[in-house]
FIZA-486765 format. One record per residue (C-alpha): residue in one letter; x, y, z. Coordinates in nm, 2 decimals. Layout:
% residues N
+---+--------+--------+--------+
: r :      x :      y :      z :
+---+--------+--------+--------+
: a :      X :      Y :      Z :
...
+---+--------+--------+--------+
***
This chain:
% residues 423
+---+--------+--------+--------+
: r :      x :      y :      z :
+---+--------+--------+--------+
: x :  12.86 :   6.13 :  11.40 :
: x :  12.55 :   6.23 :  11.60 :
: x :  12.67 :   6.58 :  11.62 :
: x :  12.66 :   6.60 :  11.28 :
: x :  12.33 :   6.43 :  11.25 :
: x :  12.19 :   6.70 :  11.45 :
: x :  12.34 :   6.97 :  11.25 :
: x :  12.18 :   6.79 :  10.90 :
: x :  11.85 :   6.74 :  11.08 :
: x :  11.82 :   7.10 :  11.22 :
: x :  11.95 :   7.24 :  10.88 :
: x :  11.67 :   7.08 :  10.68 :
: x :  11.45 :   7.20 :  10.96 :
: x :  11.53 :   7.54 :  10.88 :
: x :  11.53 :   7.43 :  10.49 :
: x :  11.16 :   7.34 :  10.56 :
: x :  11.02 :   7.67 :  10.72 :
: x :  11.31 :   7.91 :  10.55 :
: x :  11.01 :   8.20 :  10.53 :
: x :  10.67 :   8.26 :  10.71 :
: x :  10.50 :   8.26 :  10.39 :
: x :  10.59 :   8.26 :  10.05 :
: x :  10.30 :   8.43 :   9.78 :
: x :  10.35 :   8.25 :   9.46 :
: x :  10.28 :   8.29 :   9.12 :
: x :  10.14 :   8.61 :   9.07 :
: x :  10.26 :   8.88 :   8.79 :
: x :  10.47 :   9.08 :   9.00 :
: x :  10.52 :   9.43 :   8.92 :
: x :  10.74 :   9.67 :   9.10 :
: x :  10.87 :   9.94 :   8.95 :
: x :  11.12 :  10.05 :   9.17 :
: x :  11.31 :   9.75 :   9.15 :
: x :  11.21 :   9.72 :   8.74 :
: x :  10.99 :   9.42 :   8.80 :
: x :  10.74 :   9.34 :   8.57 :
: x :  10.73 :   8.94 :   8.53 :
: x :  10.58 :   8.59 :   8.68 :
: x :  10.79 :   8.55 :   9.03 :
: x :  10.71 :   8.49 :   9.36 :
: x :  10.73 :   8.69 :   9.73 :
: x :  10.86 :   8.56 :  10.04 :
: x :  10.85 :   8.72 :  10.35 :
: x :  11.03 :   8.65 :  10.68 :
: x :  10.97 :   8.83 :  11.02 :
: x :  10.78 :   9.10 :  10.90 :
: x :  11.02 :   9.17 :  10.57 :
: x :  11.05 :   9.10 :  10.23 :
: x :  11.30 :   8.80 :  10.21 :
: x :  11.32 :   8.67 :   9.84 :
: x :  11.13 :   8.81 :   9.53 :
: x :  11.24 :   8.55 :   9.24 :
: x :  11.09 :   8.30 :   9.01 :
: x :  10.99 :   7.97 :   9.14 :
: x :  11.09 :   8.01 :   9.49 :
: x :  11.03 :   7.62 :   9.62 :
: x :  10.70 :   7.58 :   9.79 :
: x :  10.93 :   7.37 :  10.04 :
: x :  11.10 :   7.61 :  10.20 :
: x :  10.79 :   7.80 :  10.37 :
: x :  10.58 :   7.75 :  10.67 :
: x :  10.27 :   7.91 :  10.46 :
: x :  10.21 :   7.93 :  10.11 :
: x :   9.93 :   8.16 :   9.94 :
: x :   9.82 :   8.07 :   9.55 :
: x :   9.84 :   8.39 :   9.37 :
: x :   9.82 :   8.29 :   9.03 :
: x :   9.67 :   8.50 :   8.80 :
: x :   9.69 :   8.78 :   9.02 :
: x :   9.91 :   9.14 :   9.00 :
: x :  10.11 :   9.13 :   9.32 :
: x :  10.24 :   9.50 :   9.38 :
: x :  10.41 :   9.68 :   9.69 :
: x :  10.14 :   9.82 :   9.95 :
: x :   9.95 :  10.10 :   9.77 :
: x :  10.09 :  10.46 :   9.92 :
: x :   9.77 :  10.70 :   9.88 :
: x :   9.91 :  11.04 :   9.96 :
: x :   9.55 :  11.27 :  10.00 :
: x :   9.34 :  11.08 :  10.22 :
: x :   9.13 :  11.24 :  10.53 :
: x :   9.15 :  11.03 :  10.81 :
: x :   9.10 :  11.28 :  11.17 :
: x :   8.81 :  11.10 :  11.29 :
: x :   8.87 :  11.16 :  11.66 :
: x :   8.71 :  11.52 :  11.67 :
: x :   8.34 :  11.46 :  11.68 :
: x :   8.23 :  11.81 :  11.48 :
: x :   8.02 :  11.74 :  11.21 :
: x :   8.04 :  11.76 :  10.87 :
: x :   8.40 :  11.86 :  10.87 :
: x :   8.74 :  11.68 :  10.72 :
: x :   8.89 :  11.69 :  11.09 :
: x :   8.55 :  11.51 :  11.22 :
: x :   8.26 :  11.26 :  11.05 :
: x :   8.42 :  11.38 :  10.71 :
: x :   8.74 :  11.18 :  10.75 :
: x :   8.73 :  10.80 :  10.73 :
: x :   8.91 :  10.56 :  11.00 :
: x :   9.22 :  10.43 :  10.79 :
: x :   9.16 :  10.09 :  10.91 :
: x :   8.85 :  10.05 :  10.80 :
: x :   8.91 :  10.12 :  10.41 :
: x :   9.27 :  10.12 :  10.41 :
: x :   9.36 :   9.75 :  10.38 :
: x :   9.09 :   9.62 :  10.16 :
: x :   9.16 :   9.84 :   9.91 :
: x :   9.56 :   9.76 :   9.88 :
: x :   9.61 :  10.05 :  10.09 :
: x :   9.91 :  10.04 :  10.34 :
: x :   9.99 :  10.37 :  10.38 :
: x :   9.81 :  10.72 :  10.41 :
: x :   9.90 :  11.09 :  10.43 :
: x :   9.66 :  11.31 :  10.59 :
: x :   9.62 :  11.58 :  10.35 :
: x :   9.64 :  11.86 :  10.66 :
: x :   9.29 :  11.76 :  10.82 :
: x :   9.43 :  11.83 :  11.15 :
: x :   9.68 :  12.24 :  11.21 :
: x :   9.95 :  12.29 :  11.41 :
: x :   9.65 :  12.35 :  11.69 :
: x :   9.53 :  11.98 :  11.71 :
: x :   9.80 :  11.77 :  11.54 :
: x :   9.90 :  11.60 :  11.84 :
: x :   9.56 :  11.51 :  11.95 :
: x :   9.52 :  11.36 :  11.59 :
: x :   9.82 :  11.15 :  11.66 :
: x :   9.72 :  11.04 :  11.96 :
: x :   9.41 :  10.98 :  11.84 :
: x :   9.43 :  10.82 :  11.49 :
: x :   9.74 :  10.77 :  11.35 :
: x :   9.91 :  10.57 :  11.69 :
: x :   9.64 :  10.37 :  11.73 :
: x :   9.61 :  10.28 :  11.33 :
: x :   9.75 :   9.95 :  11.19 :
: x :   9.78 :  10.10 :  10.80 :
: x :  10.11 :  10.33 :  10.85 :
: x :  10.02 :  10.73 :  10.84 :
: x :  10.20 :  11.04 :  10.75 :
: x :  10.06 :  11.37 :  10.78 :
: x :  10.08 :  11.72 :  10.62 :
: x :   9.97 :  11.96 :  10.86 :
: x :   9.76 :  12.22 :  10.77 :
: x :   9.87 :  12.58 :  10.78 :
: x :   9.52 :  12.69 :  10.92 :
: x :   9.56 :  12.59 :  11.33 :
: x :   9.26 :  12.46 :  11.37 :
: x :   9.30 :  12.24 :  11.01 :
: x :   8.99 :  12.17 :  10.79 :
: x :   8.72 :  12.22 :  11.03 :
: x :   8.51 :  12.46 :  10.84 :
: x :   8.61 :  12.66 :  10.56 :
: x :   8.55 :  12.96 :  10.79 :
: x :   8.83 :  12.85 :  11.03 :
: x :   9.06 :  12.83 :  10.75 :
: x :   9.05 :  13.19 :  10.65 :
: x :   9.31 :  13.37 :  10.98 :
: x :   9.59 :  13.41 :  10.87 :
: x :   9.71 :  13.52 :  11.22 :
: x :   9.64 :  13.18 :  11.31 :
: x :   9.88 :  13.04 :  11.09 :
: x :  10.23 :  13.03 :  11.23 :
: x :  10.50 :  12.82 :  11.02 :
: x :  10.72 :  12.82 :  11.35 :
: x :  10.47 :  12.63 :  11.52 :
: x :  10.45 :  12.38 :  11.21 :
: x :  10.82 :  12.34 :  11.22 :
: x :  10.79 :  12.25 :  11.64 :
: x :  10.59 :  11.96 :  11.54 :
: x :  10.80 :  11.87 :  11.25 :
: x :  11.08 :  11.85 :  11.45 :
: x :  10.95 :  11.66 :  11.75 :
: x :  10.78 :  11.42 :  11.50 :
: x :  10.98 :  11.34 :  11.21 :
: x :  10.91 :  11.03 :  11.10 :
: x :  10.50 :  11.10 :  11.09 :
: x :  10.50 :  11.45 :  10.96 :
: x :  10.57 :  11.53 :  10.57 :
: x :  10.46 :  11.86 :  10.51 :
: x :  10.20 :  12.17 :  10.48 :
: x :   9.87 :  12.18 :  10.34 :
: x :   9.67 :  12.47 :  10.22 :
: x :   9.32 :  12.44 :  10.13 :
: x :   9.02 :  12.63 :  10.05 :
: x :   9.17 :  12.97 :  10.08 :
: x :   8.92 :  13.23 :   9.96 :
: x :   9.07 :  13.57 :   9.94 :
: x :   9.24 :  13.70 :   9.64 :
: x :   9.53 :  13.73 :   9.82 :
: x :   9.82 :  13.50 :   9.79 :
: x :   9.84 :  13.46 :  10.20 :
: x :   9.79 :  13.10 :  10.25 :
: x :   9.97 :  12.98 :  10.02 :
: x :  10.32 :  13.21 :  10.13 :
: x :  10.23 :  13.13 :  10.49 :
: x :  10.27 :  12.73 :  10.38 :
: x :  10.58 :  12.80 :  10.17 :
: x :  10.75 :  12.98 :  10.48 :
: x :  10.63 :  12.68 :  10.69 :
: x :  10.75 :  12.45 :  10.43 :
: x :  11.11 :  12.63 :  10.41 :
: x :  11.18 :  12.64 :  10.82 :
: x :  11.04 :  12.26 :  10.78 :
: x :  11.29 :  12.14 :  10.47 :
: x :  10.97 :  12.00 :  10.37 :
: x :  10.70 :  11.98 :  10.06 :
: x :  10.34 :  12.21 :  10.04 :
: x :  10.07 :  12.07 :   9.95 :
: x :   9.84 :  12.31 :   9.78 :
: x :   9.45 :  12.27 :   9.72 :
: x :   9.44 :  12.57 :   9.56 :
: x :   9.05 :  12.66 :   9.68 :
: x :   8.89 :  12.92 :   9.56 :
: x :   8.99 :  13.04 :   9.22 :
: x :   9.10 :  13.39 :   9.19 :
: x :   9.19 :  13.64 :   8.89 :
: x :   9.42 :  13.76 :   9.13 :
: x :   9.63 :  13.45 :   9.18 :
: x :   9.60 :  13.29 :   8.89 :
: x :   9.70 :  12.87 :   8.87 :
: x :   9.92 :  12.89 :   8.59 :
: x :  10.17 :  13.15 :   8.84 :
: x :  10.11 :  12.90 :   9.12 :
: x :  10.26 :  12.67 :   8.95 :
: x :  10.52 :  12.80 :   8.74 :
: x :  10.63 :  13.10 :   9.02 :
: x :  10.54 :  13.03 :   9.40 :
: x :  10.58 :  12.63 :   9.39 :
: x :  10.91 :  12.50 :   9.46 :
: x :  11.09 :  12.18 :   9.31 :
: x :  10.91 :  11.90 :   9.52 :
: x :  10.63 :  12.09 :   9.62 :
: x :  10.26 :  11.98 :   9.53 :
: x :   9.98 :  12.05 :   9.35 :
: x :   9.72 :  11.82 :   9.43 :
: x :   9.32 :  11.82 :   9.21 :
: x :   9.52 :  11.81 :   8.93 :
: x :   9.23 :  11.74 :   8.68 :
: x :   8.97 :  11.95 :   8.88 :
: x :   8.74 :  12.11 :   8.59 :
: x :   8.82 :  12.49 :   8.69 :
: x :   9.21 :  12.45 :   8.56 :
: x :   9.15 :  12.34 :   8.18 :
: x :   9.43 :  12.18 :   8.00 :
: x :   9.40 :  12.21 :   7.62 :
: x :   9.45 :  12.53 :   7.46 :
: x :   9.26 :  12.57 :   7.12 :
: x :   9.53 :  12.33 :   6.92 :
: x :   9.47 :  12.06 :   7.09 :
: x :   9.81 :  12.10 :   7.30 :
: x :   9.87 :  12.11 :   7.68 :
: x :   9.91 :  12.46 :   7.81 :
: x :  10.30 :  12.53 :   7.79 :
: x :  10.33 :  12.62 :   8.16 :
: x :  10.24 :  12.28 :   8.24 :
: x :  10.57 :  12.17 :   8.10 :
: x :  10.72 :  12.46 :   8.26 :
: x :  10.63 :  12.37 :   8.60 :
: x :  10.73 :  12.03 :   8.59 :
: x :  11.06 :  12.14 :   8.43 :
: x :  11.08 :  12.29 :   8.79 :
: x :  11.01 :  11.98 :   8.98 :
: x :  10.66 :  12.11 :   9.04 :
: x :  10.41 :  11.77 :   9.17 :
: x :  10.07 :  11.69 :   9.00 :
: x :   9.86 :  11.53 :   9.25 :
: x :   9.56 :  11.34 :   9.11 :
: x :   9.33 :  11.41 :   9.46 :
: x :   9.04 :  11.31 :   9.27 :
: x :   8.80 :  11.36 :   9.58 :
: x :   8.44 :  11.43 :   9.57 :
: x :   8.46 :  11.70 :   9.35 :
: x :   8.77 :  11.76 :   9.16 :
: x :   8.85 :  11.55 :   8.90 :
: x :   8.69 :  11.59 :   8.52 :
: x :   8.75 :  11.37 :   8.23 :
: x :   8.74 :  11.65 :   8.04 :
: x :   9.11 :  11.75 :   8.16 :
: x :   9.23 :  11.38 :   8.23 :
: x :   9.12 :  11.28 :   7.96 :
: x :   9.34 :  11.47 :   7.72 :
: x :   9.63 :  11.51 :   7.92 :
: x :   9.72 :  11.16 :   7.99 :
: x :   9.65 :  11.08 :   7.55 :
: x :   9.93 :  11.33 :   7.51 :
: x :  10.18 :  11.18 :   7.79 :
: x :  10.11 :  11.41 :   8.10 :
: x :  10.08 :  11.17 :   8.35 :
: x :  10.00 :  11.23 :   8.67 :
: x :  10.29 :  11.24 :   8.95 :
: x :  10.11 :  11.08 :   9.19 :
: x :   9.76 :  10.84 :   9.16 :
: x :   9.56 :  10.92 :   9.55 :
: x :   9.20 :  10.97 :   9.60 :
: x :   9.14 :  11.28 :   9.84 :
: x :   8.98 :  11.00 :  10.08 :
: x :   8.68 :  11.10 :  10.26 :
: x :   8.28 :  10.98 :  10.34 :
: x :   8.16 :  11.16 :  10.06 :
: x :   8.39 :  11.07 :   9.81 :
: x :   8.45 :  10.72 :   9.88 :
: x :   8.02 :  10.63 :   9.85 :
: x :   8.06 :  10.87 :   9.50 :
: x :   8.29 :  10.89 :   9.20 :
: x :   8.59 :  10.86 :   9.33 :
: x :   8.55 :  10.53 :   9.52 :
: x :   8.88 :  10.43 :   9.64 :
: x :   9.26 :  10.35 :   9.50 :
: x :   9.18 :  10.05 :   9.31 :
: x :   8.91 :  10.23 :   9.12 :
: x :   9.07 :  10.55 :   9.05 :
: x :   9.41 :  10.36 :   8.94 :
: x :   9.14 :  10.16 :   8.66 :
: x :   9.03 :  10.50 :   8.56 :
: x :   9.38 :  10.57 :   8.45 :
: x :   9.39 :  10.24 :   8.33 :
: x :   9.08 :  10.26 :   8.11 :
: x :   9.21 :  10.62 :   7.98 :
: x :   9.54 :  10.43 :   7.83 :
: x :   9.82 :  10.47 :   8.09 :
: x :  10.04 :  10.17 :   8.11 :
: x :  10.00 :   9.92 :   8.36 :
: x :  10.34 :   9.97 :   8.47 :
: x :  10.30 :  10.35 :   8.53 :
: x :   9.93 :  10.27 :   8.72 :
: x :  10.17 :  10.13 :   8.90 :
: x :  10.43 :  10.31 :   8.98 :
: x :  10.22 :  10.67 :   9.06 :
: x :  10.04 :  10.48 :   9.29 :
: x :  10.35 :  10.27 :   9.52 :
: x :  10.69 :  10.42 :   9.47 :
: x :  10.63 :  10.76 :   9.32 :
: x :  10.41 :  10.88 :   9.58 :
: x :  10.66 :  10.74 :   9.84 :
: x :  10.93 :  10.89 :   9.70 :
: x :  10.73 :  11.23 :   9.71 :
: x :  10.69 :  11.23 :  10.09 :
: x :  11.06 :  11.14 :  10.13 :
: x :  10.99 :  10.80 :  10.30 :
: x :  11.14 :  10.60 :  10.07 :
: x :  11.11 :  10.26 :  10.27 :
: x :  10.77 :  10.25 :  10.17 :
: x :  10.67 :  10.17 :   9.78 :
: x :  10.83 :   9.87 :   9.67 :
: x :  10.96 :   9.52 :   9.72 :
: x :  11.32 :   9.54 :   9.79 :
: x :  11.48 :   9.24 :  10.00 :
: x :  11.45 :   9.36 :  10.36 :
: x :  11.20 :   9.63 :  10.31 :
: x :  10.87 :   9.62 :  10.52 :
: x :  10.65 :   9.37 :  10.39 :
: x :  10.38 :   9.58 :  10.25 :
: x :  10.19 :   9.40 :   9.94 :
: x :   9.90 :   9.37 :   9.80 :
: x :   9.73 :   9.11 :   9.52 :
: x :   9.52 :   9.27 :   9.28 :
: x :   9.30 :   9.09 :   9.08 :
: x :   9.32 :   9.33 :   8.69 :
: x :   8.93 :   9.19 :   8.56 :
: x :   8.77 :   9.20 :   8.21 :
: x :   8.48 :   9.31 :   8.10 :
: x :   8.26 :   9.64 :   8.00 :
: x :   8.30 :   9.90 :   8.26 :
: x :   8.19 :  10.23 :   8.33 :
: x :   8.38 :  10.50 :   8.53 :
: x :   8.26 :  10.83 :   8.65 :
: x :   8.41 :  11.18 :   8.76 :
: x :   8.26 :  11.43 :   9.02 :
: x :   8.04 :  11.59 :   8.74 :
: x :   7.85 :  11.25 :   8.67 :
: x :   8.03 :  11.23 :   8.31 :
: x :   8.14 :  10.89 :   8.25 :
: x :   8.39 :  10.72 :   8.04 :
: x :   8.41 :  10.31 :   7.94 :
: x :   8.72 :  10.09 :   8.04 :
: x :   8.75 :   9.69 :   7.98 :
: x :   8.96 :   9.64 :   8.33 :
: x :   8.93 :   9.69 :   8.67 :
: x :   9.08 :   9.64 :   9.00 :
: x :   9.02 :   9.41 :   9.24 :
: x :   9.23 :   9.39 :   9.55 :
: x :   9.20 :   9.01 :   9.69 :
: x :   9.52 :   9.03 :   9.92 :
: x :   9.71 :   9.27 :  10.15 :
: x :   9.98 :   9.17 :  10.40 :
: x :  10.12 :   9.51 :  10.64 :
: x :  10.41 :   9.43 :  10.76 :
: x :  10.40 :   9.05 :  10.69 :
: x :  10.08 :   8.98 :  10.77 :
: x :   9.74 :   8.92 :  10.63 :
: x :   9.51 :   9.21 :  10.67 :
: x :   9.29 :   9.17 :  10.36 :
: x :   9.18 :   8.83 :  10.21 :
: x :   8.91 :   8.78 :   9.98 :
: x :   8.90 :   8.47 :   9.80 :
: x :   9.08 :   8.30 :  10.15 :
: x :   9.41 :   8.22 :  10.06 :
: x :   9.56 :   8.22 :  10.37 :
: x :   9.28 :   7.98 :  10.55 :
: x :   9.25 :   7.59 :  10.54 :
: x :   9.00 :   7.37 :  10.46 :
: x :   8.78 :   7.33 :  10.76 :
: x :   8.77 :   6.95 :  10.75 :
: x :   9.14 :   6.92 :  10.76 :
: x :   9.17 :   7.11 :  11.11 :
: x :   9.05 :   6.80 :  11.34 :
: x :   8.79 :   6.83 :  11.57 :
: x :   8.86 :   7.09 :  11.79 :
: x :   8.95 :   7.32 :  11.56 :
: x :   8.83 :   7.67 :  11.68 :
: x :   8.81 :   7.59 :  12.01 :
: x :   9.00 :   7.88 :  12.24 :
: x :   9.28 :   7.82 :  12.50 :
: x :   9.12 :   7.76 :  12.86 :
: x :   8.85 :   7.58 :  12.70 :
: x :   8.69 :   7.25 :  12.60 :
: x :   8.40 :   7.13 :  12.40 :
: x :   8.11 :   7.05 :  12.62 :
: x :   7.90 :   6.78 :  12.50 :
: x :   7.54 :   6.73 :  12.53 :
: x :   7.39 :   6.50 :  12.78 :
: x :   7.30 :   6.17 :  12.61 :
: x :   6.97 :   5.95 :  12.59 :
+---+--------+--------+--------+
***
């Protein structure tokens, strides 16, 4: 009989704090799991445990009111700059790049891919640097130039860019590194962007081209629809210099063609690089973007661009679906880098989430040229958990009442509160 009082008394202990925290009543949308209804998240040493309706309240140590809110997998932004370590000024592998900590989780952000700041010349220093020390998880393509986006001048030796070297580092770190980058290649040659495609075969991994400097020579449309491989990226999708609209009113054919192929239309919407003139169009007629990331970096995050939340409303405001918003900006992205256990909400994945709150009212969005273009929503991330935990809290969920915690609250191990004397 006691025995099995102790087994009943620690079974409705375990009843009682079942999961670590349990985020409930938000609209939860996860699209690689086709979830787009009113349900709540638990999470249990560091994981997703339970996404269902009307988990009971009961069963966690810690429950967070998220009514009214969009609760979504971690936001996966796959152009970001984030090499900070470097010191060289004005430069996208120095005081260009952002720390990911610093604008990563307040923005729904949980993971980043460096978009080949650092070459196969300073990667390592970059990951000892940035992305080991970073709490927000980061991939990285490197950049086929060794010295990676230092100046524009650096990136134009091409006997400095060796794909065997770029496959060394790919092999000794696979779970970080994703694939090549090109970027701001200036001759009319087609150099670059073979070097990166030879890197990219010994690697088994995607390119990521910034196509640079436009040439007659190499013309977009035969990037696209001849030299890019199934899986392989384009990212400045809607930059002005690549219209989209032939004179019916139609998307260019090879468009289609290339994503036929597999080809991958990264937004990058960056500092300068994103018109509404293209996006505009393009998404009224169904041609979505692959992939929703911002091209992160000092200048762009103070300008048009902004961050995730805002360049996901701009999609909104231009009449994509919520659920695709969605989608192009957690799973599809993930999927894209081949790290699949990022993205979504599946029982036993990481538990990377974020709470968005979707607000009404008359907004106006920008591109890099200064044109604007109206929306009635807009994101506002209140909540971010990585890995189970709060990193991002704006409306103070997770905290108490203060004059619930006793007296002593705040007071630090070791010490004690020290009265004055009295009179």
């Amino acid at each position: 009989m006691r025995l099995a009082l102790i087994v009943l008394v620690a079974a409705s202990a375990w009843a009682q704090t079942r999961y670590d925290m349990l985020l409930k009543g938000g609209r939860v949308i996860d699209p690689k799991n086709n979830i787009n209804a009113l349900m709540d998240v638990a999470v249990k040493d560091g994981r997703i445990a339970a996404v269902a309706p009307n988990l009971p309240a009961s069963d966690a140590a810690k429950v967070l009111d998220v009514s009214g809110l969009i609760v979504t997998p971690g936001l996966v932004d796959i152009h970001a700059h984030v090499f900070t370590s470097t010191g060289i000024a004005d430069a996208w592998a120095g005081d260009n790049s952002v720390r990911p900590d610093d604008f990563s989780f307040r923005t729904g952000v949980t993971a980043m891919a460096d978009a080949g700041s650092s070459g196969w010349r300073n990667f390592e220093f970059f990951k000892l640097t940035v992305i080991d020390r970073a709490k927000t998880k980061i991939f990285a393509f490197i950049n086929i130039a060794g010295l990676g986006m230092m100046t524009n001048i650096v990136e134009q030796h091409p006997e400095d860019m060796k794909p065997e070297e770029l496959a060394r580092l790919a092999k000794k770190f696979p779970d970080v590194v994703v694939g090549v980058k090109t970027a701001h290649w200036e001759s009319p040659a087609w150099t670059a962007v073979d070097k990166a495609l030879e890197a990219g075969r010994l690697m088994n991994k995607p390119i990521m081209v910034d196509f640079g400097y436009f040439k007659p020579e190499r013309p977009y449309w035969q990037l696209v629809t001849r030299k890019l491989r199934p899986g392989d990226i384009s990212t400045h999708a809607f930059r002005a210099t690549v219209p989209w609209i032939d004179a019916n009113g139609k998307i260019f054919d090879y468009f289609q063609q290339a994503r036929a192929r597999g080809v991958i239309f990264d937004t990058g919407h960056g500092g300068g690089s994103f018109a509404w003139r293209n996006a505009v169009p393009a998404t009224a007629l169904g041609f979505y973007p692959d992939t929703i990331s911002t091209d992160l970096h000092t200048d762009s995050m103070n300008g048009a661009m902004m961050d995730m939340p805002t360049t996901m409303s701009k999609f909104l405001a231009m009449g994509m679906p919520l659920n695709e918003v969605i989608l192009r900006s957690t799973w599809r992205p993930a999927q894209v880098i081949h790290h699949e256990e990022e993205g979504h909400l599946t029982v036993g994945a990481e538990a990377n989430i974020a709470a968005f709150a979707l607000n009404d009212g008359k907004f106006n969005f920008m591109d890099s040229d200064k044109g604007t273009f109206p929306g009635k929503q807009r994101f506002q991330c209140e909540l971010t958990l990585r890995a189970g935990k709060v990193v991002w809290d704006w409306n103070a969920r997770s905290g108490v009442d203060y004059r619930t915690l006793g007296p002593a609250y705040g007071v630090r191990a070791g010490e004690s509160i020290v009265l004055p004397p009295q009179h």
